[in-house]
PyMOL commands that place a pseudoatom at each C-alpha (Angstrom):
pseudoatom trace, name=CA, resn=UNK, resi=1, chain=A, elem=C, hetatm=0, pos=[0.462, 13.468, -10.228]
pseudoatom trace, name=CA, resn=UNK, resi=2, chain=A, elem=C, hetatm=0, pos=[0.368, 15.287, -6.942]
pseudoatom trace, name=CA, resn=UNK, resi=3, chain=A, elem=C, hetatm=0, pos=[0.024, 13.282, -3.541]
pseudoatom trace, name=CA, resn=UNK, resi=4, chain=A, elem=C, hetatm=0, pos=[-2.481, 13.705, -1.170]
pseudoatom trace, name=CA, resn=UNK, resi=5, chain=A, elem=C, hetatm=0, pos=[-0.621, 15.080, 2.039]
pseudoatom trace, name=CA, resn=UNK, resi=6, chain=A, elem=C, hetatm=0, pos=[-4.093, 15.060, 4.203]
pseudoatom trace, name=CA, resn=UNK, resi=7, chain=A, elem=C, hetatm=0, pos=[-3.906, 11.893, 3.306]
pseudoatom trace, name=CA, resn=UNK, resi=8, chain=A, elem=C, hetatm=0, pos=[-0.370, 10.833, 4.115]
pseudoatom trace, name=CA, resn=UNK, resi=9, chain=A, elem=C, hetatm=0, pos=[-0.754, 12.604, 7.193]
pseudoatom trace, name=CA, resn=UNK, resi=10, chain=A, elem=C, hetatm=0, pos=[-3.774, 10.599, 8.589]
pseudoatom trace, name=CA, resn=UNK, resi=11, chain=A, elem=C, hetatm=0, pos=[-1.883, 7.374, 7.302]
pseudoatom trace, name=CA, resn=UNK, resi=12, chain=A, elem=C, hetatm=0, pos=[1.299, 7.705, 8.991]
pseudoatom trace, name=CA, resn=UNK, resi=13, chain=A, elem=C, hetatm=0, pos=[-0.536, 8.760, 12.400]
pseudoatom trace, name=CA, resn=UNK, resi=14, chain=A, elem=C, hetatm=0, pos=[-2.296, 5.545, 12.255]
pseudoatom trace, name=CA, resn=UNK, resi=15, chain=A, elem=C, hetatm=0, pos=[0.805, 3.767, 11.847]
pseudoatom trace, name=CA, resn=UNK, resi=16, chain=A, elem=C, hetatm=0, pos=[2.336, 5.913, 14.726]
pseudoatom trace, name=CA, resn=UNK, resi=17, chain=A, elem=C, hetatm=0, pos=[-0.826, 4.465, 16.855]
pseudoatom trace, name=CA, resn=UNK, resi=18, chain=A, elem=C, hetatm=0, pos=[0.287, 1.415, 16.015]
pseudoatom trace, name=CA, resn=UNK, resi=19, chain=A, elem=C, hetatm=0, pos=[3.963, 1.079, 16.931]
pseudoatom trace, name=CA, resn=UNK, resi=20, chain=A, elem=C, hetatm=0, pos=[3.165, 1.310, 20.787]
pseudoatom trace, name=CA, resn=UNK, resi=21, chain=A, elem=C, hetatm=0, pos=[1.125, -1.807, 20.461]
pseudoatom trace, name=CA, resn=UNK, resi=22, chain=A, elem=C, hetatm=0, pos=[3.298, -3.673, 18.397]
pseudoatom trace, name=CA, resn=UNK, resi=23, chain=A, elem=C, hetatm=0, pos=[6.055, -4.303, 21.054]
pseudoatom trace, name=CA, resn=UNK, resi=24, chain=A, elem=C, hetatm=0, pos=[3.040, -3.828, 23.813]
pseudoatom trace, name=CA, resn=UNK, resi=25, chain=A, elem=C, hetatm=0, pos=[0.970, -6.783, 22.850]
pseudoatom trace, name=CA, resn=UNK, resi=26, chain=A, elem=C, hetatm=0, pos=[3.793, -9.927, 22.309]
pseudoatom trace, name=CA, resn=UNK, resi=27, chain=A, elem=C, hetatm=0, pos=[5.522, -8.227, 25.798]
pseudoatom trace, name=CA, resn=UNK, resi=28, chain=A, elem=C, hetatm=0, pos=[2.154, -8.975, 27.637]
pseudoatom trace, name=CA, resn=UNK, resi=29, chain=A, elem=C, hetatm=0, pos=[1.391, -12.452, 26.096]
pseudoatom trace, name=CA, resn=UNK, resi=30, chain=A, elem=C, hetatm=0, pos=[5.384, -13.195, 27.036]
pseudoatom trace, name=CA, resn=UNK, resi=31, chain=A, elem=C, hetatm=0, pos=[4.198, -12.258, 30.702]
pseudoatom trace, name=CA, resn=UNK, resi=32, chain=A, elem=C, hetatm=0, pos=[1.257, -13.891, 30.754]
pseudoatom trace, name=CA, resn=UNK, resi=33, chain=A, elem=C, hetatm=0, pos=[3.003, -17.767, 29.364]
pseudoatom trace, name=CA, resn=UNK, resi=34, chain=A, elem=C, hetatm=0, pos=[5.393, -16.697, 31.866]
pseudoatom trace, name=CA, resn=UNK, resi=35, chain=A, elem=C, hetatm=0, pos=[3.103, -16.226, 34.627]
pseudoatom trace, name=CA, resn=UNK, resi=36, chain=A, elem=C, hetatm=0, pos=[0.999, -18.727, 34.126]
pseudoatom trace, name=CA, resn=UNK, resi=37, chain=A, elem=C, hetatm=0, pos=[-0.057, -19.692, 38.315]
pseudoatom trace, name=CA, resn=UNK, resi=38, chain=A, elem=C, hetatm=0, pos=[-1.305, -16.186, 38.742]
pseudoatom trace, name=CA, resn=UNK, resi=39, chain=A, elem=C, hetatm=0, pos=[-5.050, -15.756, 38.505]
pseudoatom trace, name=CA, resn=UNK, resi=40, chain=A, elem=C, hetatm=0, pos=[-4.689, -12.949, 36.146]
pseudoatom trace, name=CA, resn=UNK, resi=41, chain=A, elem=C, hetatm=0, pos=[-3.062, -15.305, 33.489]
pseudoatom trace, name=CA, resn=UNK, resi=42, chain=A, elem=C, hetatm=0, pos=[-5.903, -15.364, 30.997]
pseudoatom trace, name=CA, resn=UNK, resi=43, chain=A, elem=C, hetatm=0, pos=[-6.771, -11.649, 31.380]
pseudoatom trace, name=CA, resn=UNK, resi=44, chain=A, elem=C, hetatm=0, pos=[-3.230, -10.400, 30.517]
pseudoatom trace, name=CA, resn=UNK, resi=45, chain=A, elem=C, hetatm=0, pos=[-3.365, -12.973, 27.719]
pseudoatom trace, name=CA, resn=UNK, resi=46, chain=A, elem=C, hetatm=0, pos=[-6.442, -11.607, 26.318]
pseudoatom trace, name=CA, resn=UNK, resi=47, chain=A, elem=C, hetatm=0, pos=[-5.085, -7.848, 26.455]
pseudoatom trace, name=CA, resn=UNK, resi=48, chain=A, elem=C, hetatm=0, pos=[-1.750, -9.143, 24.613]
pseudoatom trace, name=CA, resn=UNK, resi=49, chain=A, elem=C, hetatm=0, pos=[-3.952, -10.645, 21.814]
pseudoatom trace, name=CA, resn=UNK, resi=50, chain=A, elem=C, hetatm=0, pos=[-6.143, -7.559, 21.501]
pseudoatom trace, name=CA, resn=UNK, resi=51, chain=A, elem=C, hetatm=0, pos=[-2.994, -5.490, 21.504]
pseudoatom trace, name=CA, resn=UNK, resi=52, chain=A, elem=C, hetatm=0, pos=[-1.334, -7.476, 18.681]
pseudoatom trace, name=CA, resn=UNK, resi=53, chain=A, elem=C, hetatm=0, pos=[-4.681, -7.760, 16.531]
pseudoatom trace, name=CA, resn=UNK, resi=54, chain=A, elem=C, hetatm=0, pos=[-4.816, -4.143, 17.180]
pseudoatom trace, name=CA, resn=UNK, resi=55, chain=A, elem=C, hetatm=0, pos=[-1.553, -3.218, 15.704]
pseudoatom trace, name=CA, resn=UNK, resi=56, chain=A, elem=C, hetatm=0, pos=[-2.117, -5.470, 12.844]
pseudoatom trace, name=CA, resn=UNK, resi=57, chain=A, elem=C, hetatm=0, pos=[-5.756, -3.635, 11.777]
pseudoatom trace, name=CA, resn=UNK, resi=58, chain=A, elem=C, hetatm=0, pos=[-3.857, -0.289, 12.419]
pseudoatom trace, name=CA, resn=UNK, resi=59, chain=A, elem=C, hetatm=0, pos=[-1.335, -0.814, 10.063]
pseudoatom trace, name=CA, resn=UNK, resi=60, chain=A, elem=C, hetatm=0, pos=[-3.014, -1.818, 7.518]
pseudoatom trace, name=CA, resn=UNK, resi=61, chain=A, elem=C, hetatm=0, pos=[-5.545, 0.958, 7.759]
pseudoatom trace, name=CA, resn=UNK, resi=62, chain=A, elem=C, hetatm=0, pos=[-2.431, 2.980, 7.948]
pseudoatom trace, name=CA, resn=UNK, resi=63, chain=A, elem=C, hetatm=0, pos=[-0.966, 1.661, 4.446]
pseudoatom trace, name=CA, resn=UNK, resi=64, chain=A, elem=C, hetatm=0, pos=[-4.479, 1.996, 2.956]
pseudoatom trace, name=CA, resn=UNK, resi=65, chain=A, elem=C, hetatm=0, pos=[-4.537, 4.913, 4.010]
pseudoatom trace, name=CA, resn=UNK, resi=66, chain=A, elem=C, hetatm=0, pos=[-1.270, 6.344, 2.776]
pseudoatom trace, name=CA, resn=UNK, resi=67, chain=A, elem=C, hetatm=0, pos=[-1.306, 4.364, -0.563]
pseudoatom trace, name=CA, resn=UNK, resi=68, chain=A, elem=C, hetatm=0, pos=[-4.399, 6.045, -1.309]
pseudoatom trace, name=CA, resn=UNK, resi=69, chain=A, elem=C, hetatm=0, pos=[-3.053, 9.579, -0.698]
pseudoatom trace, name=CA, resn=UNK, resi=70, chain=A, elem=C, hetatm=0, pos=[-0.043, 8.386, -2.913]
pseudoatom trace, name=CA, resn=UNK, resi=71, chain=A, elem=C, hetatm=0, pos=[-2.074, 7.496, -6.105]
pseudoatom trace, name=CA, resn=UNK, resi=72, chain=A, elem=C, hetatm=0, pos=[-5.128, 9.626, -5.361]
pseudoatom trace, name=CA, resn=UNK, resi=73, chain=A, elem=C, hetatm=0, pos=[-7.712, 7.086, -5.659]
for i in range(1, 73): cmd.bond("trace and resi %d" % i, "trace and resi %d" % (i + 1))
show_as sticks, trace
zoom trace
């Protein structure tokens, strides 16, 4: 049972796309609670919740990915 490494490859850049925006997105919802009289407020909220959602869908794409190059299926 050989491994897919095309496959492992593509899965563990998607989790390298992700790690960025995992300490990106709950740094930019911290500034934006923290920040709260500036205009910008809701703006730099809404980035920080993209960012987080955006790490979450990466990663798991990226296990998907990878488990699927692992069992070839």
């Amino acid at each position: 049972m050989a491994t897919n490494k095309q496959l492992l490859g593509k899965g563990i850049k998607y989790l390298t796309g992700a790690l960025p925006l995992m300490f990106l997105g709950p740094s930019l919802i911290y500034n934006a609670f923290q920040n709260q009289g500036n205009n910008w407020h809701y703006l730099v909220l809404g980035i920080g919740i993209v960012a987080c959602l955006g790490s979450m869908v990466l990663i798991f794409l990226g296990l998907k990915i990878i488990m699927k190059g692992i069992f070839n299926d």
